[in-house]
N, C-alpha and C positions, 0 to 999 in steps of 0.2 A: 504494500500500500504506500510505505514510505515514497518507493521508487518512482512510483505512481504520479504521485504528486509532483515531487520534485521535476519530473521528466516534463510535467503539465507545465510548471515553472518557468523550466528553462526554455521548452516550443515558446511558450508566450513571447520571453524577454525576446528570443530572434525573431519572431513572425512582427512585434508590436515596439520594437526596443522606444522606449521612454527615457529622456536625460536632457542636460541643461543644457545649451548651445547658444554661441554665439553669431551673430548676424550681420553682414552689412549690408546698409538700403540699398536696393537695385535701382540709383538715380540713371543709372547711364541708360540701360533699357526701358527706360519709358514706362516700368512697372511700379512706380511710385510716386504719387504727385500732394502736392499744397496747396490747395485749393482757397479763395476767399469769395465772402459774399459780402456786402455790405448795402444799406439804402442808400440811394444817393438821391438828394434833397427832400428822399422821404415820398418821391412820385416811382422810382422803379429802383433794379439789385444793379448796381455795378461788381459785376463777377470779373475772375481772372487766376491768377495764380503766381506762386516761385518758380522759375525754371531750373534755377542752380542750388541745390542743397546737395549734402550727404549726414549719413550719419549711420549709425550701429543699434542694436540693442541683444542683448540675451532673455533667455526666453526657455524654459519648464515645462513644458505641460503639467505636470504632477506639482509645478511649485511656481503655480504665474506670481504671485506675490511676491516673488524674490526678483522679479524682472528689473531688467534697466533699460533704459530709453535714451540716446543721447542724440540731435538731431541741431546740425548748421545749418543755417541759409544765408545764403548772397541776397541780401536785400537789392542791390542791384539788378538782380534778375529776376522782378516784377514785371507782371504781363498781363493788361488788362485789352489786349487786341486792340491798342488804341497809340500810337508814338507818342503825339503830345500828352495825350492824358497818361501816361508813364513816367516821362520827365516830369509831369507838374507832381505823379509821385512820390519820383527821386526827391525832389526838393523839401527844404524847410516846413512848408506847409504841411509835409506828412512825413515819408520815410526817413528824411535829411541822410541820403546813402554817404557823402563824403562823409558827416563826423560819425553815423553808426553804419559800416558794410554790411553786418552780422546780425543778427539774430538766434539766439540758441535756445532749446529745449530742453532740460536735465533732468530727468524723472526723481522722484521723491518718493515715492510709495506707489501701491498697484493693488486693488480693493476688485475682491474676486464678485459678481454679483450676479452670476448664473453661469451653467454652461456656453462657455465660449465667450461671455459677458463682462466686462471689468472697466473700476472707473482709476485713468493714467491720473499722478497727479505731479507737480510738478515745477518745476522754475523756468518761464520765460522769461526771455531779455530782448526788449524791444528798445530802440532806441535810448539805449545806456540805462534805459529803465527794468529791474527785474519783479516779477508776481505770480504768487502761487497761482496756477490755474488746473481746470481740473479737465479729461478730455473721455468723456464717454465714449469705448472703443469695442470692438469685437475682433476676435479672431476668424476670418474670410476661413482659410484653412491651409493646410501643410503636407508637405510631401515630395518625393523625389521628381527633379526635373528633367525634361530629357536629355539634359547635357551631362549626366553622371552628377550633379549637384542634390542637394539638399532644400527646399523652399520653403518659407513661414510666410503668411500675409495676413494683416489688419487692416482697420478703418475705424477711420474716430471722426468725436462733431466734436467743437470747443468752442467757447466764445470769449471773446477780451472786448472791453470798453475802451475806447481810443483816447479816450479822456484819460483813464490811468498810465497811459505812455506819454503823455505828457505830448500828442500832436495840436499843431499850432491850429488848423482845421479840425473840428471835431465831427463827424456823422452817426455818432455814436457805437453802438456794438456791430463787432466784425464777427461772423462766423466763420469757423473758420473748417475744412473740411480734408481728412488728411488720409491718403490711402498708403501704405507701406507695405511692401514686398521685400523681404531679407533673404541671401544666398547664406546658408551657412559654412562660416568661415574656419 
């Protein structure tokens, strides 16, 4: 009987193997994006997105709680499919890319809320400004990719008020919409 078991054990661990793994965002392929929505003057959503970020996290199935998150962006490379309305991005009025390029994410904790369910929480830094924010996420799902790799993907919603980054324009809350695809590394 002992054997029994045991042998059920170990088929599992190979057929299902379970363990902690590190990740980095697949920005290059196009499986990962930043999404924002915002009002604009409160008559329709000025949408758009980051085209340049990277970043990592690790990731458990049996232990999401111990997750880490870490994600750069090039605030320069906002894209709201508009040239001028980009620059007037770039500028003082909003992003001010010359004195902030960056933007970072740094997870804090990771709060399990159902299967496949959890709420990110965390440190952004927006324009020299940082605040806990918190990012309602799911795991899409995981598995081997046809290149001999290993694949994790999530999506999350989040929102920041443009007034607490301290933008000289304010249209107030930005949502913000975040899909992540990770190779494991």
């Amino acid at each position: 009987m002992k054997k029994l078991i045991l042998a059920t054990l170990l088929s599992a661990a190979v057929v299902s193997p379970v363990w902690a793994a590190d990740y980095r965002i697949d920005d290059q392929g196009a499986h990962a994006s930043i999404n924002f929505k915002v009002k604009h003057l409160g008559y329709s959503w000025l949408t758009g997105r980051f085209n340049t970020f990277s970043g990592n996290f690790s990731y458990d199935p049996a232990n999401v709680e111990a997750s880490k998150i870490v994600v750069d962006i090039d605030t320069n490379s906002i894209d709201s499919n508009h040239a001028m309305r980009d620059k007037h991005l770039r500028n003082a009025d909003f992003l001010e890319v010359d004195k902030y390029p960056d933007a970072k994410f740094v997870s804090t904790k990771v709060e399990v809320n159902g299967e496949d369910a959890m709420t990110v929480y965390g440190d952004f830094t927006l324009r020299g400004v940082t605040k806990n924010i918190a990012i309602d996420a799911s795991k899409v799902g995981e598995g081997k990719d046809p290149w001999g790799g290993y694949r994790a993907g999530f999506e999350g919603v989040a929102e920041i008020d443009m007034a607490d980054y301290g933008f000289a324009t304010d249209f107030g809350t930005v949502m913000l919409e975040l899909h992540v695809e990770g190779i494991r590394i």
